[in-house]
C-alpha positions as YAML, in Angstrom:
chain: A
units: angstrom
residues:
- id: 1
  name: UNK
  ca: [5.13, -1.76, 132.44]
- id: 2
  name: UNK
  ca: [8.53, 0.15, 132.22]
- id: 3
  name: UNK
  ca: [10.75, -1.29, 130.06]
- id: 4
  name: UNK
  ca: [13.39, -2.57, 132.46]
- id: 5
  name: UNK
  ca: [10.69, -4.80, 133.77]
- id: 6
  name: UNK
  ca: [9.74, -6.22, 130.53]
- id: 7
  name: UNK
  ca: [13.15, -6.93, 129.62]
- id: 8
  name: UNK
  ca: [13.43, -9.07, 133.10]
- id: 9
  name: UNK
  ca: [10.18, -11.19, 132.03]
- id: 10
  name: UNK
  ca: [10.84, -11.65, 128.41]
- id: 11
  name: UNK
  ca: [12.65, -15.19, 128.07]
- id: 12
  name: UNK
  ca: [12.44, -18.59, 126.16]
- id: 13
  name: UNK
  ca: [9.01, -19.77, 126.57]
- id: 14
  name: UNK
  ca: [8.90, -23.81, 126.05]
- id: 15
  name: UNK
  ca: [5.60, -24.72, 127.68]
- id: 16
  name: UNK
  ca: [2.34, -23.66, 126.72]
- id: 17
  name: UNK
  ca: [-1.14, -23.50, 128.10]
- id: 18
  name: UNK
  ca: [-3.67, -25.23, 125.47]
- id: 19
  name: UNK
  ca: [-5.29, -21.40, 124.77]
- id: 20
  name: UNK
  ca: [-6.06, -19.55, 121.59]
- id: 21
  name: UNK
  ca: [-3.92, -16.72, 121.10]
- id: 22
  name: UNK
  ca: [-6.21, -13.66, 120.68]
- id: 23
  name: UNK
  ca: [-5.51, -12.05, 116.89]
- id: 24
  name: UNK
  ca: [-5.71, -8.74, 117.94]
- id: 25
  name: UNK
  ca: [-2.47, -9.85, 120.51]
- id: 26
  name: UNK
  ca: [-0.91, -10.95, 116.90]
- id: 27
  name: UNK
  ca: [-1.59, -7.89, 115.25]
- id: 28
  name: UNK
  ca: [-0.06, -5.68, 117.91]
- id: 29
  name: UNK
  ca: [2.87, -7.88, 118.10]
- id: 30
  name: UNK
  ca: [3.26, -7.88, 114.32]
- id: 31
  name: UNK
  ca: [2.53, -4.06, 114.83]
- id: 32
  name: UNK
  ca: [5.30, -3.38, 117.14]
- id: 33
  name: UNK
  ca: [7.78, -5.44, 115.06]
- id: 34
  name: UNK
  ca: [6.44, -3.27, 111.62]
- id: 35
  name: UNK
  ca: [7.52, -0.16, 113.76]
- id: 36
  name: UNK
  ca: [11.22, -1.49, 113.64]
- id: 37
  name: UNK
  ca: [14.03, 0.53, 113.09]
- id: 38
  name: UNK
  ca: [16.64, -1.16, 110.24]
- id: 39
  name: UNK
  ca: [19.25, 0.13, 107.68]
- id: 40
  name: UNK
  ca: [18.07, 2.86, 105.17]
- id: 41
  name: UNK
  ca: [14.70, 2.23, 106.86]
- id: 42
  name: UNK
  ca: [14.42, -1.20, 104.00]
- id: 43
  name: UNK
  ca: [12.50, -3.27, 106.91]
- id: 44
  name: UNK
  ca: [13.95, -6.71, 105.26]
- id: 45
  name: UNK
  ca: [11.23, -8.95, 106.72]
- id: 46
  name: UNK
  ca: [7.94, -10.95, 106.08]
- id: 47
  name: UNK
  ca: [6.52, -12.31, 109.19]
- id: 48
  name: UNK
  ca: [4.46, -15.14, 108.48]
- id: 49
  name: UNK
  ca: [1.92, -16.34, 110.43]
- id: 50
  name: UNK
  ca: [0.77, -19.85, 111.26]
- id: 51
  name: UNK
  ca: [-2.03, -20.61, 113.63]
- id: 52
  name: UNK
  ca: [-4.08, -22.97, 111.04]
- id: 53
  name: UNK
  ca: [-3.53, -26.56, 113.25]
- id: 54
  name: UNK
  ca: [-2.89, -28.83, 110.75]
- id: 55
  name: UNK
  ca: [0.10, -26.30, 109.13]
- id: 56
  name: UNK
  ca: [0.88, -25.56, 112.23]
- id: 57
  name: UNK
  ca: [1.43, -29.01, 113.08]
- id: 58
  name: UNK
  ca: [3.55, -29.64, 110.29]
- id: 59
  name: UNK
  ca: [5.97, -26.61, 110.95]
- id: 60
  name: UNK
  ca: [6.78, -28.17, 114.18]
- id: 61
  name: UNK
  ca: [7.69, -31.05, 113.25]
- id: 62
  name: UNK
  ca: [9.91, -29.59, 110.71]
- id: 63
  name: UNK
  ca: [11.55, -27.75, 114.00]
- id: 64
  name: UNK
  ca: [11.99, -30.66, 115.92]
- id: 65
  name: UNK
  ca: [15.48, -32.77, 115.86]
- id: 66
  name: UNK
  ca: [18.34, -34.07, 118.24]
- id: 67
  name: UNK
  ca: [16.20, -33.17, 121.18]
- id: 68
  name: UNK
  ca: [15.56, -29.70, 120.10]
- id: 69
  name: UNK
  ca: [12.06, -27.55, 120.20]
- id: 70
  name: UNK
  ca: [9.49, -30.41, 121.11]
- id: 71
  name: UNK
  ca: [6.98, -27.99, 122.64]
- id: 72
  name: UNK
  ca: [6.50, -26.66, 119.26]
- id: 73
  name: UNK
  ca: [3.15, -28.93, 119.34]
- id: 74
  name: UNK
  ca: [2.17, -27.32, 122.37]
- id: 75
  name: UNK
  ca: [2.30, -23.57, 120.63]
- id: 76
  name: UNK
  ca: [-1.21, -22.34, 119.08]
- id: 77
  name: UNK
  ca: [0.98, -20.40, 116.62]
- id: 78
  name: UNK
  ca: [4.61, -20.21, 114.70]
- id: 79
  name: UNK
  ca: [6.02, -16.88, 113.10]
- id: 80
  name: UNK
  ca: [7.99, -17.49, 110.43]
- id: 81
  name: UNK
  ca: [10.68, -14.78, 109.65]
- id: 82
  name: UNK
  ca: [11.39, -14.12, 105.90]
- id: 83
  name: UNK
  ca: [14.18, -12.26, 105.26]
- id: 84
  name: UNK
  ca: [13.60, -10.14, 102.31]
- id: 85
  name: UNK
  ca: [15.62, -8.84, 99.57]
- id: 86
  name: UNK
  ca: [17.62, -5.77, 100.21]
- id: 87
  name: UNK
  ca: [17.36, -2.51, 98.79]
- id: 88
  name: UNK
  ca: [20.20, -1.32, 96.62]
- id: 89
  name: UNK
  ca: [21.73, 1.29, 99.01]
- id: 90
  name: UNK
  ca: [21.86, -1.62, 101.84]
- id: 91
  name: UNK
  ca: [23.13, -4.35, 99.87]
- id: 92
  name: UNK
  ca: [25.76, -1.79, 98.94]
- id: 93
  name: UNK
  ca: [26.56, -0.49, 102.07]
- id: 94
  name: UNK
  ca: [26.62, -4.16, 103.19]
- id: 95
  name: UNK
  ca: [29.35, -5.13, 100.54]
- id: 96
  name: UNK
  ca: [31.52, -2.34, 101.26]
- id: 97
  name: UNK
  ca: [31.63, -2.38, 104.97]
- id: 98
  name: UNK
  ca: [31.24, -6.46, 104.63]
- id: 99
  name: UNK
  ca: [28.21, -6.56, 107.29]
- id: 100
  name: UNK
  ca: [24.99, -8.48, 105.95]
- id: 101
  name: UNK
  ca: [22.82, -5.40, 107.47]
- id: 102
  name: UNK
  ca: [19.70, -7.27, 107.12]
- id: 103
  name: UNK
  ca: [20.17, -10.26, 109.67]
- id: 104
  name: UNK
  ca: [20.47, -7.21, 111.74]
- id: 105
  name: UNK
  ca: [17.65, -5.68, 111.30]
- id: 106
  name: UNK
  ca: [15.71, -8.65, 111.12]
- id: 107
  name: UNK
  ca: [17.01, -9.63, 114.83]
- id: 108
  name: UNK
  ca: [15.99, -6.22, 115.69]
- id: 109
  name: UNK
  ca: [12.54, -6.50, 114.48]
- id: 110
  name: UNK
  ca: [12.31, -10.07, 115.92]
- id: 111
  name: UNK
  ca: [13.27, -8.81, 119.60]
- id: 112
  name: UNK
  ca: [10.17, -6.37, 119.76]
- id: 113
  name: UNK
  ca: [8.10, -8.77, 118.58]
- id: 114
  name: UNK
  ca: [9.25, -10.81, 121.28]
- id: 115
  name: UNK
  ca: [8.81, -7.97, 123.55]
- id: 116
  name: UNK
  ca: [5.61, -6.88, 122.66]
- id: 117
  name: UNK
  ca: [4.32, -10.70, 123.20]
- id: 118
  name: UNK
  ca: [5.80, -10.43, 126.86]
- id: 119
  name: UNK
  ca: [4.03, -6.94, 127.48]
- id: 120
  name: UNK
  ca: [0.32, -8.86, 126.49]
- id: 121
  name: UNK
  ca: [1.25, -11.63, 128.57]
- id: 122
  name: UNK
  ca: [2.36, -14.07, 125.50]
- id: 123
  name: UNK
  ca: [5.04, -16.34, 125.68]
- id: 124
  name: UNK
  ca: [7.60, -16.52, 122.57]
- id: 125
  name: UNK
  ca: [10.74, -18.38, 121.76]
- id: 126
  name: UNK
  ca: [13.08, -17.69, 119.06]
- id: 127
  name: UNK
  ca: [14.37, -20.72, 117.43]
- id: 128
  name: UNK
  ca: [17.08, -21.21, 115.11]
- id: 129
  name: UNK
  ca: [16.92, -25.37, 114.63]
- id: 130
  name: UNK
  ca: [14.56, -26.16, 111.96]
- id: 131
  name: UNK
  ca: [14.73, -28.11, 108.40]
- id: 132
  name: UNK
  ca: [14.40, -24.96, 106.75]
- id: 133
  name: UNK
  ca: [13.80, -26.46, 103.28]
- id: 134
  name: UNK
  ca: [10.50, -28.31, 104.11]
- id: 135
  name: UNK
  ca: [9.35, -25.09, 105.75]
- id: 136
  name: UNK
  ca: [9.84, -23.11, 102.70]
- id: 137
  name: UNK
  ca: [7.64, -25.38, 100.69]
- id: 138
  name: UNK
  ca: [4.90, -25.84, 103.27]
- id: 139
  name: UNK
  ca: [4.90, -22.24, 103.45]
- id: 140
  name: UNK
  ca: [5.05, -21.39, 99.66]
- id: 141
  name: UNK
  ca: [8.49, -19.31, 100.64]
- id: 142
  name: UNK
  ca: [10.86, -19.09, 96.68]
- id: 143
  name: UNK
  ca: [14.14, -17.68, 96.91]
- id: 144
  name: UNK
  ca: [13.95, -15.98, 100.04]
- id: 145
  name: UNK
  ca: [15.56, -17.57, 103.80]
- id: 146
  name: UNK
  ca: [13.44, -18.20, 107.03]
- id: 147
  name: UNK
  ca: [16.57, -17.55, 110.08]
- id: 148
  name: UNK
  ca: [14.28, -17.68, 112.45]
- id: 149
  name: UNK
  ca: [10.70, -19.11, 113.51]
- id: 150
  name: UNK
  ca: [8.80, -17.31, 116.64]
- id: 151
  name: UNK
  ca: [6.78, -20.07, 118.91]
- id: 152
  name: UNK
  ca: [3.68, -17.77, 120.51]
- id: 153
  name: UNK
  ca: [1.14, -18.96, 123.18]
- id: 154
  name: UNK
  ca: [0.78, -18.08, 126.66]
- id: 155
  name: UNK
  ca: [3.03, -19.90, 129.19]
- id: 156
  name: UNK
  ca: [2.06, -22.14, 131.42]
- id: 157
  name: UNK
  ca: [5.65, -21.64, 133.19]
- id: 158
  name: UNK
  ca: [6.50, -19.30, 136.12]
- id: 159
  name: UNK
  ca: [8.86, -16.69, 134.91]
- id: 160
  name: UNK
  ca: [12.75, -18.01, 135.72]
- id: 161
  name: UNK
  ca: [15.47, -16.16, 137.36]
- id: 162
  name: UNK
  ca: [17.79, -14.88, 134.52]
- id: 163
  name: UNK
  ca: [21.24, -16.01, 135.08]
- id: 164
  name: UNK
  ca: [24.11, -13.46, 133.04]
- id: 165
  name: UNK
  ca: [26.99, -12.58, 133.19]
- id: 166
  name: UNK
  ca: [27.97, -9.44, 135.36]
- id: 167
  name: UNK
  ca: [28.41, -5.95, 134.34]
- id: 168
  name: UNK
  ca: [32.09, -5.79, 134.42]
- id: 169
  name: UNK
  ca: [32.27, -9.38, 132.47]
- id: 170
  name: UNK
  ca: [30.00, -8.29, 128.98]
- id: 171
  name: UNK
  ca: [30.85, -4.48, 128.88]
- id: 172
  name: UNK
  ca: [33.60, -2.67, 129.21]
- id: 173
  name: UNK
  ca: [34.47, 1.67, 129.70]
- id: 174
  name: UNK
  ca: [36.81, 2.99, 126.59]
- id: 175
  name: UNK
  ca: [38.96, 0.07, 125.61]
- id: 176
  name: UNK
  ca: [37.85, -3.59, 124.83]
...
């Protein structure tokens, strides 16, 4: 598939079939996410992986609140996304320039995950809305923040029409 076309079927899965997701589809996707580029190459992530039901189950209800991510029961599997601890020269870099490099590259390494999913058929969605505190202990995570968690299954959704804004609205040609 050429890239323009995956980039027009990626989107915000939030209804899955009840299937198995295949681990060698996981490994590629955690693969593709490894191959990431990110600041002084210190790949700041820990993608954990949660397909075991009854942890499973209890990740999603730790994601579910003021009508937010209710499919997450639905999903055979949640990636949760540590963010690691910076190396020196990043954290540095970060202070002086007063950019936390790693959410970056995290978001980076996130987004080909996602895309990689899409490619093999999977259906992801990146959520943000989650008691991040209980997740840390059912997961065994100690001084270390989880941004994001990954839902993974295949759809059981057509793909939808993506609605942005134009060309001459998000981007602009040598002044803002």
């Amino acid at each position: 598939m050429k890239f323009a076309e995956l980039a027009k079927i990626r989107q915000s899965d939030r209804k899955y079939k009840n299937q198995e997701v295949e681990k060698e589809k996981i490994l590629q996707c955690l693969e593709t996410a490894r191959l990431s580029p990110s600041a002084n190459n210190s790949q700041p992530w820990k993608f954990v992986v949660v397909d075991d039901v009854e942890k499973k189950e209890q990740i999603a209800e730790c994601s579910i609140g003021l009508g937010m991510n209710k499919f997450t029961h639905q999903c055979p599997v949640i990636v949760a996304v540590v963010i690691e601890k910076q190396d020196f020269m990043t954290k540095i870099g970060g202070i002086i320039k007063n950019k936390d490099y790693s959410t970056f590259d995290v978001g980076i390494a996130v987004n080909q995950f996602c895309l990689q999913a899409a490619d093999l058929g999977l259906g992801t969605c990146i959520m943000g809305w989650f008691d991040e505190k209980k997740i840390k202990k059912i997961l065994g995570v100690k001084n270390r923040r989880i941004p994001l968690l990954i839902s993974l299954g295949y759809p059981d959704a057509p793909t939808r029409e993506k609605v942005r804004k134009p060309l001459d609205v998000m981007s602009s040609w040598n002044e803002y």
